[in-house]
VEXDREN-2710 file (C-alpha; in Angstrom, 1 decimal):
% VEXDREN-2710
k/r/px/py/pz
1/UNK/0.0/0.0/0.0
2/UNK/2.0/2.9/1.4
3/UNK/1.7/5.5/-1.1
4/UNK/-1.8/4.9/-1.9
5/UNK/-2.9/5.9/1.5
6/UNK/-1.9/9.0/0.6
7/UNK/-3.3/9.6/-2.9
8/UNK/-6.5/7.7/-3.0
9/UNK/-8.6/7.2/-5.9
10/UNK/-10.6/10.4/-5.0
11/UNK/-7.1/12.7/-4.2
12/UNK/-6.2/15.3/-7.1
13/UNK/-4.0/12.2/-8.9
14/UNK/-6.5/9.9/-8.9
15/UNK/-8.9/12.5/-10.2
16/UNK/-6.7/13.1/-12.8
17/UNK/-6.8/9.3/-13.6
18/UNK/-10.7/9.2/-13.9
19/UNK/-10.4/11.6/-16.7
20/UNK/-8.2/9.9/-18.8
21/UNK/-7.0/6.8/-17.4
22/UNK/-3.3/7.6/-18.4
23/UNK/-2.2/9.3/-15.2
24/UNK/1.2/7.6/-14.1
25/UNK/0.2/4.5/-11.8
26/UNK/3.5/5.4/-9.1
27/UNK/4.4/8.9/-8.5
28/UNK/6.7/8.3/-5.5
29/UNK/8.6/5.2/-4.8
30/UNK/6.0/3.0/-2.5
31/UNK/7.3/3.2/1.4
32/UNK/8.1/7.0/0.7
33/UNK/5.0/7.3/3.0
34/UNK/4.3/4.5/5.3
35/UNK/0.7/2.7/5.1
36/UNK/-1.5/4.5/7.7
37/UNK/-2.3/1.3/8.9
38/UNK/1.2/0.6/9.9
39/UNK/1.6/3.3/12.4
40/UNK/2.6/2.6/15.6
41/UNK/0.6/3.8/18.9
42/UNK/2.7/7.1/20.2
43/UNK/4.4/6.3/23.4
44/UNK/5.8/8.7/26.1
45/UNK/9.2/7.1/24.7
46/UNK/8.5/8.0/21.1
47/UNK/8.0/11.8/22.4
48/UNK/10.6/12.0/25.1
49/UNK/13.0/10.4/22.0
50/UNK/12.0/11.2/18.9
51/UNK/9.4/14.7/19.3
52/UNK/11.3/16.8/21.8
53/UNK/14.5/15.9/20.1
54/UNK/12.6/17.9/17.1
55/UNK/11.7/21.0/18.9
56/UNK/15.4/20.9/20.3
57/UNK/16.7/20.6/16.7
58/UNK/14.5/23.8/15.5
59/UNK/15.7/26.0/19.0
60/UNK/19.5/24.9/17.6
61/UNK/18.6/26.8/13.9
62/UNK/17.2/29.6/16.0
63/UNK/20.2/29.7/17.9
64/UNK/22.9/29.2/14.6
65/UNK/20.7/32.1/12.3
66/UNK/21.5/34.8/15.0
67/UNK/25.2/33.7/14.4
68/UNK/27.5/34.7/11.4
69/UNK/29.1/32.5/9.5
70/UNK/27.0/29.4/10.3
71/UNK/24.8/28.5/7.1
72/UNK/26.6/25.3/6.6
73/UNK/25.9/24.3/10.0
74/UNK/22.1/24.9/9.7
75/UNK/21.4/22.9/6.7
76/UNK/23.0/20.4/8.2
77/UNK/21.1/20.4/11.5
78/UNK/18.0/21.3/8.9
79/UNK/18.6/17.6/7.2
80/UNK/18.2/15.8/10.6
81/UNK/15.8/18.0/11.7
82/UNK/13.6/16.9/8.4
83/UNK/14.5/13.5/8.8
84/UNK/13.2/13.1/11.9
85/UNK/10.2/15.5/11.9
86/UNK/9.4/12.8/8.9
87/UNK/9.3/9.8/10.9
88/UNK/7.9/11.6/13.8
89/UNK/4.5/12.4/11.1
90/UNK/3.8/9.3/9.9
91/UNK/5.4/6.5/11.8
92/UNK/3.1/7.2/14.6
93/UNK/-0.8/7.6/15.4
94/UNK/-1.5/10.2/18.5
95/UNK/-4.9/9.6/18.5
96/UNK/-5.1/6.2/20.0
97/UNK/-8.8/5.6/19.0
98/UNK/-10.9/5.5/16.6
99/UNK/-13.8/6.4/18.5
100/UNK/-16.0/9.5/17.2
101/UNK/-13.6/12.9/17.7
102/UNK/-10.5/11.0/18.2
103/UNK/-8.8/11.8/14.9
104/UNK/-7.3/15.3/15.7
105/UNK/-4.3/15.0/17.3
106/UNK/-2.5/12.9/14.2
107/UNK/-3.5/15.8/12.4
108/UNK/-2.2/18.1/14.2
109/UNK/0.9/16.6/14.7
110/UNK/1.5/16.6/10.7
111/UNK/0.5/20.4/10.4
112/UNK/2.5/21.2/13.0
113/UNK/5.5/19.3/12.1
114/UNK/4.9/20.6/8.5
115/UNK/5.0/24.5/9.3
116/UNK/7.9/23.6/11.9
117/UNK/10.1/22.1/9.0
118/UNK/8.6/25.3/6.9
119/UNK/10.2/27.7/9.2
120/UNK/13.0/25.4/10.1
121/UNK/14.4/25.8/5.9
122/UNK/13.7/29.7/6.2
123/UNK/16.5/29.3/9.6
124/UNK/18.5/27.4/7.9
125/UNK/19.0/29.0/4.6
126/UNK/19.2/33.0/5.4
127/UNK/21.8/34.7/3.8
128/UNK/21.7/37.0/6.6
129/UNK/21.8/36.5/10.6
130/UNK/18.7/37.3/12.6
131/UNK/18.8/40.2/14.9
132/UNK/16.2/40.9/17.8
133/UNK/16.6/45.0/17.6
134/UNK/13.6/45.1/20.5
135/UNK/13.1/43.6/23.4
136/UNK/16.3/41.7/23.1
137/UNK/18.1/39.9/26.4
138/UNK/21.1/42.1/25.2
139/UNK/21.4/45.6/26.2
140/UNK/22.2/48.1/23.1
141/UNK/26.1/48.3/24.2
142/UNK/26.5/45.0/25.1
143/UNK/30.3/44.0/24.4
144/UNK/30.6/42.4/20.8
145/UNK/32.6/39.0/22.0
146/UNK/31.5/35.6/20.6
147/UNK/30.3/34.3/24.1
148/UNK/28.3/37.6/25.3
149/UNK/26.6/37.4/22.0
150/UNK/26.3/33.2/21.9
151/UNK/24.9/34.0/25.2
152/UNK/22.3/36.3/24.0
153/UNK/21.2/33.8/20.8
154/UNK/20.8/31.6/23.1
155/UNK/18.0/33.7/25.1
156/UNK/16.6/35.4/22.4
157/UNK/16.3/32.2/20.6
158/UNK/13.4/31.3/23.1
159/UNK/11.6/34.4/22.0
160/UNK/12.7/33.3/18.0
161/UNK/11.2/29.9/18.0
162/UNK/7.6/31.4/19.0
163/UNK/7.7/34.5/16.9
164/UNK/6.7/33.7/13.5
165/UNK/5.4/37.4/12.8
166/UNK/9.0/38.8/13.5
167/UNK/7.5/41.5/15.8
168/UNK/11.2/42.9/17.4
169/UNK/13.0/41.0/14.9
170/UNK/14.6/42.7/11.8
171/UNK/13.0/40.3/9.6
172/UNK/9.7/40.9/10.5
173/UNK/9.1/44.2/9.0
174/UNK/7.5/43.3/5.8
175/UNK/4.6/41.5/7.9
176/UNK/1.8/43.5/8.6
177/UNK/0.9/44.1/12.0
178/UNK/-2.9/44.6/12.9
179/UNK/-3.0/48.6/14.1
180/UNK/-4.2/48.2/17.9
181/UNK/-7.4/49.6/18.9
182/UNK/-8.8/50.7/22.8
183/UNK/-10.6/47.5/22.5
184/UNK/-7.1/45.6/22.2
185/UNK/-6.3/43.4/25.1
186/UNK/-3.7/45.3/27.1
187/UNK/-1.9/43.2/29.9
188/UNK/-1.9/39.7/31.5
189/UNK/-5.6/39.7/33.0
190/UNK/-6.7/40.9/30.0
191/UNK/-5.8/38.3/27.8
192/UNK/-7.0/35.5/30.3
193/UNK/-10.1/37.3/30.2
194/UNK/-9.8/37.1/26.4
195/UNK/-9.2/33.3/26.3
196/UNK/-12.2/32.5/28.6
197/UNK/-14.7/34.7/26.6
198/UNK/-13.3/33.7/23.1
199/UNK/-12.6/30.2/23.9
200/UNK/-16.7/29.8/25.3
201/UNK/-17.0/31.6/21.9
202/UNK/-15.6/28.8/20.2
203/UNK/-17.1/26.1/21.9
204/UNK/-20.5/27.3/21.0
205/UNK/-19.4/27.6/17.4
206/UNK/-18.1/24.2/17.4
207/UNK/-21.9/22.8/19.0
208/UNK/-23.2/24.8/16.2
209/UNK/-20.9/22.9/13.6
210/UNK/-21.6/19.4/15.0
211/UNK/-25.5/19.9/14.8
212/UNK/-25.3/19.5/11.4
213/UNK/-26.3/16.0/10.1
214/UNK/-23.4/14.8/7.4
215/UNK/-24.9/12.5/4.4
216/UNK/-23.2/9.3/3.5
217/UNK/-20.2/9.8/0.6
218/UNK/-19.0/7.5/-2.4
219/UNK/-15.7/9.4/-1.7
220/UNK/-13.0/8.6/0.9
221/UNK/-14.9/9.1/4.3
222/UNK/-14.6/8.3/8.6
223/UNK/-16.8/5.8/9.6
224/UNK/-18.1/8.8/11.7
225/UNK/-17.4/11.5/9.1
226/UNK/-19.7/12.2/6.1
227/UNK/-20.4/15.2/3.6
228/UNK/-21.7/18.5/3.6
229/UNK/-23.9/18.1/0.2
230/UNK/-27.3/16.5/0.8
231/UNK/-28.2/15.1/-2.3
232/UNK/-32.1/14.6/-0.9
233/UNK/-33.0/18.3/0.3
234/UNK/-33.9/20.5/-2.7
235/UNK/-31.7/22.4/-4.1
236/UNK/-32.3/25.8/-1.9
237/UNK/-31.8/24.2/1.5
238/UNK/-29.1/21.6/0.1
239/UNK/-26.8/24.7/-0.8
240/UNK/-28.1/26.6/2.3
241/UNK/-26.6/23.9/4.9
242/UNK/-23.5/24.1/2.5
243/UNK/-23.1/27.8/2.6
244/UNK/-23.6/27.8/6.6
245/UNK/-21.1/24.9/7.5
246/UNK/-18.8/27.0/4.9
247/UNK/-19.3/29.5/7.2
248/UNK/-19.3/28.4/10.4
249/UNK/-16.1/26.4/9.6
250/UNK/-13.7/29.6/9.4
251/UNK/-15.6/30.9/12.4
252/UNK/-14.8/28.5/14.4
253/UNK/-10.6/28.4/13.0
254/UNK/-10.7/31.9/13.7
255/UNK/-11.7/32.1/17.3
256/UNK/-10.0/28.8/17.8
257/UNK/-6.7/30.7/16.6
258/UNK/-7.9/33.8/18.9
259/UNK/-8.3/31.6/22.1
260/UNK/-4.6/30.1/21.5
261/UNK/-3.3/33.0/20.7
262/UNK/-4.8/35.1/24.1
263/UNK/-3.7/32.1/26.0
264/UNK/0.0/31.9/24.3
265/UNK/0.0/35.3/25.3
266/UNK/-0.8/35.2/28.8
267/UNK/1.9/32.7/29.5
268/UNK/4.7/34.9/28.0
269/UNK/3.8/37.7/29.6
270/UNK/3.2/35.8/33.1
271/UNK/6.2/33.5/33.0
272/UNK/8.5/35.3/30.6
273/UNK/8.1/38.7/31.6
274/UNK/7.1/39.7/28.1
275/UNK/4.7/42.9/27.4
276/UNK/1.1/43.3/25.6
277/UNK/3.4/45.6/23.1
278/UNK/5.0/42.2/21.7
279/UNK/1.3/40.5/21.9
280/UNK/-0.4/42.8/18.9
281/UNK/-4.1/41.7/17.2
282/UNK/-3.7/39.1/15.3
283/UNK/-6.7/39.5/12.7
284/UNK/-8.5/42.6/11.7
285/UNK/-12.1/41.6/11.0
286/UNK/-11.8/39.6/8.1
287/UNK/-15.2/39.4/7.8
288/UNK/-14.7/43.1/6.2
289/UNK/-12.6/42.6/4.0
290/UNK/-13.1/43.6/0.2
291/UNK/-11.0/41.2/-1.7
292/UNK/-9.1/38.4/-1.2
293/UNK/-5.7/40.5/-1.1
294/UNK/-7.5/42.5/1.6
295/UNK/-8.7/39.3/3.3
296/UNK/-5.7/37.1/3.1
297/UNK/-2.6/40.0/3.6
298/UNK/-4.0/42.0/6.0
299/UNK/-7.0/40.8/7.8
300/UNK/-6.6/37.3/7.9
301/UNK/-4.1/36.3/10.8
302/UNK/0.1/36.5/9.2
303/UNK/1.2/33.7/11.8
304/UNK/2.4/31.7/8.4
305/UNK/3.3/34.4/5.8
306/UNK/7.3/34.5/5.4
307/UNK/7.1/30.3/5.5
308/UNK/4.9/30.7/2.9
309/UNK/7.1/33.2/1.0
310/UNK/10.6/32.1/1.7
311/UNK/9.3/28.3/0.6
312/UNK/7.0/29.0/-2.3
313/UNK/6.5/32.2/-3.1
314/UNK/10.5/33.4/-4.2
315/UNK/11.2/29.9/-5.5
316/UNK/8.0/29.9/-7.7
317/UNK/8.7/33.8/-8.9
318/UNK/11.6/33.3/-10.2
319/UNK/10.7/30.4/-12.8
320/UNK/6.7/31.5/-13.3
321/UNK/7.1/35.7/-11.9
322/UNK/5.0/37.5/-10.2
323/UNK/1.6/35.6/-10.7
324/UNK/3.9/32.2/-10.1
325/UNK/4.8/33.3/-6.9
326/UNK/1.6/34.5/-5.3
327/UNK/0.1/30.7/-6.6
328/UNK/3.2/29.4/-5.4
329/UNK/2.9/30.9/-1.8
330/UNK/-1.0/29.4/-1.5
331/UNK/0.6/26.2/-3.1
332/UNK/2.6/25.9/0.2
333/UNK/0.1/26.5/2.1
334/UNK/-2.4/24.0/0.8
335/UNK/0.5/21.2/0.9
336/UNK/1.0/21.7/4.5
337/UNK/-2.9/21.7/5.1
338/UNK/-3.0/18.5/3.3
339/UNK/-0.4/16.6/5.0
340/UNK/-2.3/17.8/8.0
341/UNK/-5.9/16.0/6.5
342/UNK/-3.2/13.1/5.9
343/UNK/-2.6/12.6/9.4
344/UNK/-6.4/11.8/10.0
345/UNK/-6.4/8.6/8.3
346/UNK/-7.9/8.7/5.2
347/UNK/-4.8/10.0/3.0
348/UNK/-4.4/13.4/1.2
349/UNK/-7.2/15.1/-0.7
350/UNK/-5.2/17.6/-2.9
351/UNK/-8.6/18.2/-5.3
352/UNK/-10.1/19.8/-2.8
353/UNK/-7.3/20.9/0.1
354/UNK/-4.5/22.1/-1.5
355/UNK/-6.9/23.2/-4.7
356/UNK/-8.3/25.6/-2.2
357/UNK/-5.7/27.8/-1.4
358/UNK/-4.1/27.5/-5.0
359/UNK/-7.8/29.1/-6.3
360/UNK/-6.8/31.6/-3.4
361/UNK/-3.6/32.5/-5.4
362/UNK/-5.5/32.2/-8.7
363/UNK/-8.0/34.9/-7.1
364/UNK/-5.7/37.0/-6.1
365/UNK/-4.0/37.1/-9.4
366/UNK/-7.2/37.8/-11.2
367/UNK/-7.9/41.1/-8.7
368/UNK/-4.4/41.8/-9.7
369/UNK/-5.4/41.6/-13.6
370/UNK/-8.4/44.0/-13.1
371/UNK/-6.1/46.7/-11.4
372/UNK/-3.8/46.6/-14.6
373/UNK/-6.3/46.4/-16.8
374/UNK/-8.9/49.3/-15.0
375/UNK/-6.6/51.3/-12.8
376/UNK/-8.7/50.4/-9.7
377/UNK/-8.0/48.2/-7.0
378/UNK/-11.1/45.7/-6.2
379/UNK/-12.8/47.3/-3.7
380/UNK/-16.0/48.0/-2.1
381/UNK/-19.3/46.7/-1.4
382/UNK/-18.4/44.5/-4.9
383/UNK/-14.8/43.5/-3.8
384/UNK/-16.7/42.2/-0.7
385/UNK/-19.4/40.3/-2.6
386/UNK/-16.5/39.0/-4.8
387/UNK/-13.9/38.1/-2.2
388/UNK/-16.6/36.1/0.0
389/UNK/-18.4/34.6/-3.1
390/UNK/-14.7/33.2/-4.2
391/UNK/-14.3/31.7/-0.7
392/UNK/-17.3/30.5/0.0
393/UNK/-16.9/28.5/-3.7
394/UNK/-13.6/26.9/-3.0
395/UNK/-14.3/26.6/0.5
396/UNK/-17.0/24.3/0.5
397/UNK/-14.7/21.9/-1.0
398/UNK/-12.3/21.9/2.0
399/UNK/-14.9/22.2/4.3
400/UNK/-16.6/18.7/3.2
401/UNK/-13.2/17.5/2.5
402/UNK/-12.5/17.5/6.5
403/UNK/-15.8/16.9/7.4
404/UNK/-15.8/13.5/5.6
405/UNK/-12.7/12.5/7.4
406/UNK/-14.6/13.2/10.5
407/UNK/-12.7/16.3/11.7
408/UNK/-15.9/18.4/12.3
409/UNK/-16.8/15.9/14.6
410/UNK/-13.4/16.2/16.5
411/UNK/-13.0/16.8/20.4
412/UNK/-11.1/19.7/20.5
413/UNK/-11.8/19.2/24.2
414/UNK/-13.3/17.3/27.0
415/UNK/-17.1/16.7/27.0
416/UNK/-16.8/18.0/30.8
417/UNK/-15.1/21.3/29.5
418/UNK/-17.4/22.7/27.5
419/UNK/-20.0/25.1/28.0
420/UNK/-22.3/24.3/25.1
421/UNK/-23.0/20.8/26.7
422/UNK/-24.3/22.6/30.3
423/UNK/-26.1/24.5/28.1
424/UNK/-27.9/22.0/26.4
425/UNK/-27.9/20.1/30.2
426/UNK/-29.7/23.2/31.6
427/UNK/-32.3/23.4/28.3
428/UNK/-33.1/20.1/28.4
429/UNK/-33.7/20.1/32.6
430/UNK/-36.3/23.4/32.3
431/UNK/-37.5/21.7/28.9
432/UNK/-38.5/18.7/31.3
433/UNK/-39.6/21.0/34.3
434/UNK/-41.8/23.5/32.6
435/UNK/-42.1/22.8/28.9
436/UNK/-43.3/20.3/26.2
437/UNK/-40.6/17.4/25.2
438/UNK/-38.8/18.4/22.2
439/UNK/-40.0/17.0/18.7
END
């Protein structure tokens, strides 16, 4: 098998197949990527021994890139580094059960390992060392010796390995940076209020996601899992439900990524001694924006941006230019999503994953078109219209792409934690007290 768990008869290469039935049988050499079935239960030995070991490999790039002279060196901790981030993906199964909601950690693990090595080849292949110009351990006239600076690498690297937006860091300048606002959460307390609120938030958007029944699929699916489209309601309600899981869906990433984020927050300032200052907004109500330029380089949240750039925009740019570039940054960023869906079990789905964000690119390019060709920017009430009709399009793919493989359906946490089950626990007590049995 191996390979084949990852690009199933439904992924984009076996789409390609159906068409014309020449597509090439083997892509990749088969035990590239082991059979899903293969993996190994993940034991506190495979993440004291192989995991950490990981995250200690991508603190010693974070370490080397404040250093001069050290570029060798990193891609040579980079090659371990990838080596082992690979076997850590998909050798093992974190989940542990197949049970309904117990596919989200394997996931996660493969994202995460995927943006890691991501930002682990932007370390290790800057022409230029990394330097913290605020907020740095170092004061300003801090001697220039090898070991008061090794020693300062080796504290700011902390601050390096969490900072993907570069805020303080003389790389990070081309990111934008949401403008705060009075509203902005301002100091420790703040943000723990912030997680609480935005995290119950979440947990009612989830409810609201896993309310939705899911129709049985002829595509790859979770025994629990199952699709968006509805091929029995008529044709109004069966696209209704489809635009308002589309919806909900991003709703629920983006307060999910606002609840980490407060909570991230809170701990450095708490136990690192860092300030709100280094803790800016992290979207800027994407809801509003009027095209997908607007949406996805400003409002949308820039945690992934210079990966994205350093590993597919510059590379694609100069072969394809500009266009190639921008399609070549969402290109990144739908692979790394996809390994992700591959870590849930059911293999890759690049027709519908990674085609997402590469019809993000090819939107983006097309708003860039019309400004050549009219002078004006897309904009307005029509850029709006626009921007969310594109996503809502494309999304729905992605969307019932994870919702077959049973990731709607996920626990994102205990049954005792959340809010939205008391809830329904109080409704159903007064429903029985003083009201009529629900139909």
């Amino acid at each position: 098998m191996g390979i084949f768990d990852a690009l199933n008869p439904y992924s984009s290469s076996g789409f390609l197949a159906n068409l014309n039935g020449t597509f090439p049988e083997r892509l990749i050499p088969d035990g590239l990527i082991p059979s899903i079935a293969d993996r190994k239960p993940a034991t506190r030995g495979v993440m004291f021994g192989e995991f950490v070991p990981v995250l200690a490999l991508f603190y010693i790039l974070a370490v080397l890139v404040q250093l001069p002279n050290t570029r060798v060196l990193r891609l040579s901790v980079l090659v371990a580094m990838g080596m082992l981030a690979w076997r850590v993906s998909t050798r093992y199964d974190y989940d542990g059960s197949d049970e309904p909601g117990h596919n989200l950690s394997s996931m996660t693990v493969c994202w995460f390992m995927s943006f890691l090595m991501l930002r682990a080849t932007d370390l290790a292949n800057e022409a230029k060392p990394f330097v913290r110009e605020r907020f740095s351990w170092l004061p300003p006239n801090a001697p220039k010796d090898f070991s008061t600076q090794l020693k300062g690498a080796l504290l700011n690297a902390f601050d390096l390995t969490f900072n993907a937006r570069g805020i303080g860091w003389n790389w990070g300048k081309s990111i934008y940076i949401p403008p705060s606002t009075p509203s902005s959460r301002k100091g420790p307390l703040d943000f723990l209020i912030g997680h609480v609120i935005t995290q119950t938030f979440f947990d009612f958007v989830l409810f609201a996601q896993q309310s939705w029944d899911l129709s049985p699929s002829k595509y790859p699916t979770h025994r629990y899992g199952g699709t968006i489209f509805n091929p029995d309601l008529p044709p109004l309600r069966r696209y209704g439900k489809v635009m308002a899981m589309t919806f909900i869906c991003p709703l629920g990433l983006c307060t999910s990524f606002q609840a980490t984020y407060y909570l991230i927050g809170f701990l450095g300032m708490t136990v690192f001694g860092q300030v709100a200052e280094q803790w800016p907004p992290i979207f800027q109500a994407p809801w509003m924006a009027t095209s997908l330029a607007d949406f996805w380089g400003l409002r949308w949240h820039q945690v992934f941006k210079r990966s994205f750039v350093v590993c597919g925009a510059k590379p694609a740019a100069q072969f394809f230019g500009r266009a190639g570039g921008v399609i070549g940054a969402f290109f990144v960023s739908g692979i790394m999503h996809d390994f992700g869906v591959w870590g849930s079990g059911l293999g890759t789905e690049l027709s519908s994953v990674t085609l997402f964000f590469v019809m993000m690119g090819v939107g983006c390019v097309l708003e860039g078109i019309w400004k050549e060709k009219t002078g004006s920017k897309v904009r307005g009430p029509l850029g709006w219209f626009w921007a969310m009709a594109w996503m809502f399009f494309w999304g729905s793919w992605i969307v019932d792409a994870w919702a077959r493989r049973g990731l709607i359906i996920s626990k994102m946490s205990a049954d005792a934690a959340r809010p939205s089950l008391y809830w329904v626990y109080v409704a159903e007590r007064w429903v029985k007290l003083h009201g009529k049995p629900l139909q």
